[in-house]
N, C-alpha and C positions, 0 to 999 in steps of 0.2 A: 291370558284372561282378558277379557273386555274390562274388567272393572276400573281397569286405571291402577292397582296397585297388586305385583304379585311380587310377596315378599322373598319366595324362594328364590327370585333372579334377582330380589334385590332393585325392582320395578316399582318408581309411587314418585311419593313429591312428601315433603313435610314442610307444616308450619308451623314457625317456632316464635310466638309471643315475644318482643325486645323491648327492653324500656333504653327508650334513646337519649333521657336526662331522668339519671334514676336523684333520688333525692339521698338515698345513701353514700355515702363517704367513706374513704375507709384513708389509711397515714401509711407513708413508709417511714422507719425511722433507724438510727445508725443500732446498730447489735453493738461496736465496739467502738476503738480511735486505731484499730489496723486496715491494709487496703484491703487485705484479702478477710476481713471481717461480711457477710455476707449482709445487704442491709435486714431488716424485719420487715416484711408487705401483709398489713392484713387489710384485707381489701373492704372489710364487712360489708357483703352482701345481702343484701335483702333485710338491712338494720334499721329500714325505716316501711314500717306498717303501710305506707303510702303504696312503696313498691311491690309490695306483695299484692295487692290489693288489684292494682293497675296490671302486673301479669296474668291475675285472676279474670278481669274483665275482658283479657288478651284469650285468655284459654277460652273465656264465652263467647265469645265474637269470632272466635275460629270454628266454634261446634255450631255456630247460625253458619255460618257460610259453607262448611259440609253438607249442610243438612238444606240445602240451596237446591233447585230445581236444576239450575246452572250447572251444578257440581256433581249431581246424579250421576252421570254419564263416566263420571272421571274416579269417585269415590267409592274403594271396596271395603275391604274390613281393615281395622285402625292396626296397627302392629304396635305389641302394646312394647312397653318401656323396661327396660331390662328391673331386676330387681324385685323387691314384694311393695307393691304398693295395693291402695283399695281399687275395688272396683266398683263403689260408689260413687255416685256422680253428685255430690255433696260439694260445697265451698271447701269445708274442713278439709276433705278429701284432695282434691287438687291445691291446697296450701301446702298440703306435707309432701306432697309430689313437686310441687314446685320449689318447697326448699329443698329437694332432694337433688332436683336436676339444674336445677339454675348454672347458668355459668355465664362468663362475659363474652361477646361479640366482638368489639368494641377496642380501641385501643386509649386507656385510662390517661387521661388528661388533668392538668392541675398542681402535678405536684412538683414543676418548677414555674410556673407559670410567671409569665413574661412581666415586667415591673414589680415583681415579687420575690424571685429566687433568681432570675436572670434579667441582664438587661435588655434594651431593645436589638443589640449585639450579640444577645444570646448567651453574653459573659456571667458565671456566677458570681453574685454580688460576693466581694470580701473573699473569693478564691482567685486567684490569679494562675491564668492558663489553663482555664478551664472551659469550655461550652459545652452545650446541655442543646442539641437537636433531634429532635424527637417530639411527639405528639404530647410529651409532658408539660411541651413549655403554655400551651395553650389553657386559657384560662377558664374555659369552659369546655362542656363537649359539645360536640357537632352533629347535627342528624344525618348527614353523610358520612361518605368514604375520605379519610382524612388524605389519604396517597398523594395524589395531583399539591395539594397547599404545603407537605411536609416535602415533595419534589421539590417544589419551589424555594420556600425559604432554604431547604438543606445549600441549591444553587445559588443562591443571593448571599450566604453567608460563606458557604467556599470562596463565592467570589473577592469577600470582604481580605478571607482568610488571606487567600492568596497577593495581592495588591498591598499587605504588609512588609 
Protein backbone atom coordinates (compact mmCIF):
# COMPACT_ATOMS: atom_id res chain seq x y z
CA UNK A 1 0.00 0.00 0.00
CA UNK A 2 1.12 3.68 -0.63
CA UNK A 3 -0.45 4.77 2.58
CA UNK A 4 2.41 4.35 4.83
CA UNK A 5 0.65 1.87 7.06
CA UNK A 6 -0.40 -1.84 6.16
CA UNK A 7 -1.24 -3.58 9.09
CA UNK A 8 -1.35 -7.09 7.64
CA UNK A 9 2.59 -6.85 7.32
CA UNK A 10 2.62 -5.28 10.23
CA UNK A 11 3.97 -1.91 8.08
CA UNK A 12 3.28 1.84 9.89
CA UNK A 13 5.09 3.95 12.60
CA UNK A 14 3.16 4.83 16.06
CA UNK A 15 3.05 7.59 18.27
CA UNK A 16 2.91 7.12 21.54
CA UNK A 17 2.27 10.43 23.94
CA UNK A 18 5.21 10.05 27.15
CA UNK A 19 5.16 12.18 30.24
CA UNK A 20 8.90 12.63 30.89
CA UNK A 21 8.27 14.06 34.67
CA UNK A 22 5.05 12.68 35.30
CA UNK A 23 4.05 14.44 38.72
CA UNK A 24 2.63 11.07 39.94
CA UNK A 25 4.54 9.11 42.48
CA UNK A 26 4.11 5.82 43.39
CA UNK A 27 6.42 3.79 46.86
CA UNK A 28 8.00 0.58 47.17
CA UNK A 29 7.78 -0.84 50.51
CA UNK A 30 9.18 -4.09 52.37
CA UNK A 31 5.95 -6.97 52.32
CA UNK A 32 8.00 -8.58 55.30
CA UNK A 33 11.67 -8.70 57.48
CA UNK A 34 12.55 -12.11 55.18
CA UNK A 35 15.04 -11.71 52.04
CA UNK A 36 13.06 -13.84 49.88
CA UNK A 37 9.89 -11.60 51.14
CA UNK A 38 9.10 -9.96 47.49
CA UNK A 39 9.07 -6.05 48.23
CA UNK A 40 5.34 -4.31 47.41
CA UNK A 41 5.73 -1.58 44.10
CA UNK A 42 2.77 0.28 43.35
CA UNK A 43 3.80 2.56 41.07
CA UNK A 44 0.35 4.68 40.99
CA UNK A 45 0.14 5.66 37.64
CA UNK A 46 -1.83 8.36 36.32
CA UNK A 47 -2.71 9.38 40.31
CA UNK A 48 -2.34 12.73 39.66
CA UNK A 49 -5.11 14.53 37.38
CA UNK A 50 -2.16 16.72 35.89
CA UNK A 51 -0.87 13.48 34.09
CA UNK A 52 -3.82 12.49 32.63
CA UNK A 53 -4.45 15.56 31.31
CA UNK A 54 -0.81 16.30 29.79
CA UNK A 55 -1.32 12.57 27.89
CA UNK A 56 -4.43 13.91 26.73
CA UNK A 57 -2.98 16.95 25.13
CA UNK A 58 -0.23 14.42 23.86
CA UNK A 59 -3.03 12.38 22.11
CA UNK A 60 -4.30 15.98 20.52
CA UNK A 61 -1.11 17.18 19.30
CA UNK A 62 -0.48 13.71 17.79
CA UNK A 63 -4.12 13.79 15.80
CA UNK A 64 -2.92 17.65 14.46
CA UNK A 65 0.18 16.19 13.15
CA UNK A 66 -1.58 13.25 11.32
CA UNK A 67 -3.91 15.18 9.94
CA UNK A 68 -0.61 17.59 8.57
CA UNK A 69 -0.33 17.97 4.82
CA UNK A 70 3.30 16.81 5.72
CA UNK A 71 1.95 13.54 6.91
CA UNK A 72 -0.60 12.86 4.16
CA UNK A 73 1.58 10.93 2.16
CA UNK A 74 2.71 8.66 5.16
CA UNK A 75 -0.68 8.33 6.99
CA UNK A 76 -3.33 5.34 6.31
CA UNK A 77 -6.01 4.09 8.48
CA UNK A 78 -5.25 4.16 12.42
CA UNK A 79 -5.14 0.40 13.75
CA UNK A 80 -7.17 0.56 16.41
CA UNK A 81 -6.08 -0.65 20.06
CA UNK A 82 -6.88 -4.11 21.10
CA UNK A 83 -9.78 -4.34 23.62
CA UNK A 84 -13.44 -2.36 23.59
CA UNK A 85 -12.76 1.02 23.93
CA UNK A 86 -15.23 4.08 22.39
CA UNK A 87 -15.05 5.21 19.33
CA UNK A 88 -15.75 8.80 20.11
CA UNK A 89 -13.35 11.31 19.81
CA UNK A 90 -14.47 12.82 23.20
CA UNK A 91 -11.80 13.86 26.12
CA UNK A 92 -13.93 11.43 28.37
CA UNK A 93 -13.24 9.01 25.78
CA UNK A 94 -9.56 8.92 25.33
CA UNK A 95 -9.07 9.34 29.31
CA UNK A 96 -10.53 5.75 29.70
CA UNK A 97 -8.37 4.77 26.96
CA UNK A 98 -5.58 6.29 28.35
CA UNK A 99 -6.03 4.81 31.75
CA UNK A 100 -6.38 1.65 30.05
CA UNK A 101 -3.16 1.59 28.05
CA UNK A 102 -0.79 3.71 29.83
CA UNK A 103 2.30 2.12 30.90
CA UNK A 104 5.96 3.20 31.73
CA UNK A 105 8.78 3.85 29.21
CA UNK A 106 10.97 5.00 31.28
CA UNK A 107 13.16 3.62 33.99
CA UNK A 108 11.67 4.85 37.75
CA UNK A 109 14.00 6.75 39.57
CA UNK A 110 13.97 8.00 43.28
CA UNK A 111 13.61 5.60 45.28
CA UNK A 112 17.05 5.32 46.62
CA UNK A 113 18.13 8.38 45.69
CA UNK A 114 21.53 9.71 46.30
CA UNK A 115 22.00 11.73 49.97
CA UNK A 116 18.87 10.04 50.77
CA UNK A 117 18.95 6.24 50.90
CA UNK A 118 22.51 5.97 49.54
CA UNK A 119 25.48 7.72 49.80
CA UNK A 120 27.59 9.67 47.40
CA UNK A 121 29.45 6.00 47.42
CA UNK A 122 26.25 4.48 46.64
CA UNK A 123 26.37 2.83 50.05
CA UNK A 124 22.83 2.34 51.96
CA UNK A 125 22.78 4.49 54.72
CA UNK A 126 22.69 2.25 58.12
CA UNK A 127 23.07 -1.23 55.85
CA UNK A 128 26.47 -2.21 55.74
CA UNK A 129 27.65 -4.07 52.49
CA UNK A 130 25.19 -2.91 50.57
CA UNK A 131 25.10 -0.64 47.26
CA UNK A 132 22.30 0.26 45.32
CA UNK A 133 23.43 0.94 41.22
CA UNK A 134 20.72 1.47 39.17
CA UNK A 135 18.75 4.33 37.96
CA UNK A 136 16.96 4.38 41.35
CA UNK A 137 19.62 6.18 42.93
CA UNK A 138 18.79 9.34 40.94
CA UNK A 139 16.87 11.87 42.45
CA UNK A 140 14.87 13.02 39.81
CA UNK A 141 14.11 11.69 36.31
CA UNK A 142 15.72 12.56 33.23
CA UNK A 143 14.22 13.46 29.65
CA UNK A 144 16.73 11.12 28.17
CA UNK A 145 18.14 7.80 27.86
CA UNK A 146 19.65 7.07 31.28
CA UNK A 147 22.22 4.16 29.68
CA UNK A 148 25.53 6.20 28.96
CA UNK A 149 25.30 8.02 33.02
CA UNK A 150 24.31 4.61 34.75
CA UNK A 151 27.45 3.09 32.40
CA UNK A 152 29.40 5.42 33.96
CA UNK A 153 28.77 5.72 37.36
CA UNK A 154 28.18 1.56 37.45
CA UNK A 155 32.31 2.16 36.12
CA UNK A 156 33.47 4.82 38.65
CA UNK A 157 32.01 2.73 41.40
CA UNK A 158 33.41 -0.66 40.43
CA UNK A 159 36.35 1.10 40.23
CA UNK A 160 35.90 2.54 43.91
CA UNK A 161 34.91 -1.21 44.60
CA UNK A 162 37.65 -2.74 43.50
CA UNK A 163 40.75 -0.40 44.96
CA UNK A 164 39.28 -1.51 48.45
Amino acid sequence: QSSGINAEYGEGFTFIPTLLHPESTGEVRLRGVGIHDPPIVDPQYLASEADVRSLLSGVRYVQKLVGTKAMAALVGEAVPLPGPQSKADTDEAWIQTIKQFAFTAGHPSGTCAIGKVVTDELKVVGVEGLRVVDSSIFPNTVSGDYTGVLVAVAEKIAQKIKSV
